[in-house]
C-alpha positions in Angstrom: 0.0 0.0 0.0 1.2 3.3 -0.9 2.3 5.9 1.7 -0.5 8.3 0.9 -3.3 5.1 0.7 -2.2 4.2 4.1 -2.2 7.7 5.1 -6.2 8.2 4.0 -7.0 5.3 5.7 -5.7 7.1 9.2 -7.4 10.7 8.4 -10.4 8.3 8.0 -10.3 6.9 11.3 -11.8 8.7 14.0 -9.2 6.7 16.4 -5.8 7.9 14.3 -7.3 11.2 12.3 -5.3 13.9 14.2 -2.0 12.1 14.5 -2.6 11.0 10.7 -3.2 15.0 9.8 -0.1 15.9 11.5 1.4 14.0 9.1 0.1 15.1 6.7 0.9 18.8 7.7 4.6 17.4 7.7 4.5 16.1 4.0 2.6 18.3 2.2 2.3 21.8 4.0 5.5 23.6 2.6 4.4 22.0 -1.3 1.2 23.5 -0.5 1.9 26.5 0.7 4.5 27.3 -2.6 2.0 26.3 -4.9 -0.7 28.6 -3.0 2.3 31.5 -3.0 2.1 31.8 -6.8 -1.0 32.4 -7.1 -1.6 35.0 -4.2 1.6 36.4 -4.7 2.5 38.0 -0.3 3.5 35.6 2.2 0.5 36.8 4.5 -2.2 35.7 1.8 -0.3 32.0 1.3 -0.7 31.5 5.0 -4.3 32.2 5.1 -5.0 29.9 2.5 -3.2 27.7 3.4 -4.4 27.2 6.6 -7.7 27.5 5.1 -7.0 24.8 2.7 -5.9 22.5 5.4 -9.0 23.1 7.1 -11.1 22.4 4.4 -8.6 19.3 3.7 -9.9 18.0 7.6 -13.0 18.4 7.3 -13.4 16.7 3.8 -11.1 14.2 3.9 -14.0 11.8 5.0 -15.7 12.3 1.8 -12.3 11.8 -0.8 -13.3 9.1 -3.0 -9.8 8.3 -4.0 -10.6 8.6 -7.6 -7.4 10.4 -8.0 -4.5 10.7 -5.9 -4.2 12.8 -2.5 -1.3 15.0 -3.8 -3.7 16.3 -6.9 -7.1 16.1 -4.6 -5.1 18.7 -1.8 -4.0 20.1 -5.1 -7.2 20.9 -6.3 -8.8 22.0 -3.0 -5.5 24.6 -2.6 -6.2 26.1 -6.0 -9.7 26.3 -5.7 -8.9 28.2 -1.9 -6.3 30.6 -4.2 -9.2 31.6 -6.5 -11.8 32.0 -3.7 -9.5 34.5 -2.0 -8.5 36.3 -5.1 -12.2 36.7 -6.0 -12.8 37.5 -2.1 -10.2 40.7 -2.1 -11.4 41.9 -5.7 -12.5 45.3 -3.7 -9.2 47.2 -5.1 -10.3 49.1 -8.2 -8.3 49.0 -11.2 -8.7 50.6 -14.7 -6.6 47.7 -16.6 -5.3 44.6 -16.8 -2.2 46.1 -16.6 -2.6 47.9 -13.2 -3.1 44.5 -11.6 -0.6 42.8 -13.2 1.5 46.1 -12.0 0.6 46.0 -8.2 0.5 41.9 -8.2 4.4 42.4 -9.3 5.2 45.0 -6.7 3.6 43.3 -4.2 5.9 40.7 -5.0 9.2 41.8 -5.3 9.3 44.2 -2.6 8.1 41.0 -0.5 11.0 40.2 1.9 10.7 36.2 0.8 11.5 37.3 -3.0 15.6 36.9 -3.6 14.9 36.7 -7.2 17.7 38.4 -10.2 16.8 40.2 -12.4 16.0 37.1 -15.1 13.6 35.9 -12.3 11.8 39.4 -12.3 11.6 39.2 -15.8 10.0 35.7 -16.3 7.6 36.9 -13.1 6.4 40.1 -14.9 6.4 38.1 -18.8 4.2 35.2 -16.6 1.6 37.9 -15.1 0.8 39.0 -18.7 -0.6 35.4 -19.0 -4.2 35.2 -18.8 -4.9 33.7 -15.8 -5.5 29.9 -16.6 -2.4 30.2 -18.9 -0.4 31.2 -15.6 -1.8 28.7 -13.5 -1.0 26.0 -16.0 2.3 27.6 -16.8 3.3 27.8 -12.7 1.9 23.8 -12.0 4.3 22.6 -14.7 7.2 24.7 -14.3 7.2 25.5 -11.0 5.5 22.9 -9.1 6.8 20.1 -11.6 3.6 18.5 -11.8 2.7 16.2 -14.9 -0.1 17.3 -17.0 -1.9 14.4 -16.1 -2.3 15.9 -12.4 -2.8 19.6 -13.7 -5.4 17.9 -16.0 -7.1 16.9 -12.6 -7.1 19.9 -10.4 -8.0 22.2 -13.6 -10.5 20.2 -15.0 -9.4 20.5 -18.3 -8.3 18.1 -20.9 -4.2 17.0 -21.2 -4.6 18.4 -25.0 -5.7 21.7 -24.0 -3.0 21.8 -21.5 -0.1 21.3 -23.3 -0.9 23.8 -26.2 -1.1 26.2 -23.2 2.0 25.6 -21.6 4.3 25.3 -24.8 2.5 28.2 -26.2 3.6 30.4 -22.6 7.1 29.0 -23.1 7.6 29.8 -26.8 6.4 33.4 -25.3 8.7 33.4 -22.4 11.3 32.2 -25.3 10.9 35.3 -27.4 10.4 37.9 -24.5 12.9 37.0 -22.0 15.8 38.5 -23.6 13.9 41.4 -24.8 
């Protein structure tokens, strides 16, 4: 049995569920909490959802089917947590695209966390031109090292669709990066 099978079977029993979820803090909280960072860009924000998303991972964990594996189901809820905050703090008012993308990047690299170079600033501001599902996609693969398979999962959208994304955002990255 797998470590993460064996490890649903504890958050599934009453008896073993809160030594089981420390566990599971200890495996997957700093994956999580990366892959929740690019998305809500301050160190502040991550942690909220984060422990948000682990809240929501306790209290559902009784009703994962298994139908894919824990890694994309946390995943999935983590995104889905990212876009519910985003879409909760929408009260800032901007004219364009271009003034979030703007603020989302300062935000970010005057963040004491950031020790990015300059080619890192530059990829960061090329990837916030992305439309949002682009970047996501572009961030799970790149970033996060996750096979289109699981990004397939936690998106919801076919592998085809996927790939054609990503290689399209790195054939722009490609071209723009040494602008």
């Amino acid at each position: 049995m797998s470590k993460d099978k064996e490890l649903v079977k504890k958050l599934k029993n009453p008896t073993l569920k809160d030594k089981a979820f420390s566990e599971l803090l200890d495996v997957y909280q700093e994956r999580l909490y990366w892959h929740i960072r690019k998305i809500v860009a301050t160190h502040e924000n991550a942690d909220d959802v984060l422990q948000n998303t682990f809240i929501r991972i306790y209290k559902s964990i009784q009703n994962f089917q298994e139908k894919s594996s824990l890694h994309t189901w946390m995943y999935r809820i983590a995104y889905n947590e990212s876009i519910r905050f985003l879409e909760k703090n929408k009260k800032i008012n901007y004219n364009n695209i271009d003034e979030v993308s703007e603020s989302h990047l300062e935000v970010l690299f005057e963040d004491e966390y950031f020790d990015g170079d300059d080619i890192q600033k530059k990829l960061n501001k090329i990837i916030e031109g992305f439309k949002e599902k682009n970047k996501r996609i572009f961030q799970m693969k790149y970033f996060d090292d996750m096979s289109f398979r699981q990004i397939s999962e936690i998106l919801e959208v076919s592998e085809s669709t996927l790939k054609s994304s990503y290689y399209a955002s790195v054939k722009t990255i490609e071209e723009k990066i040494f602008l």
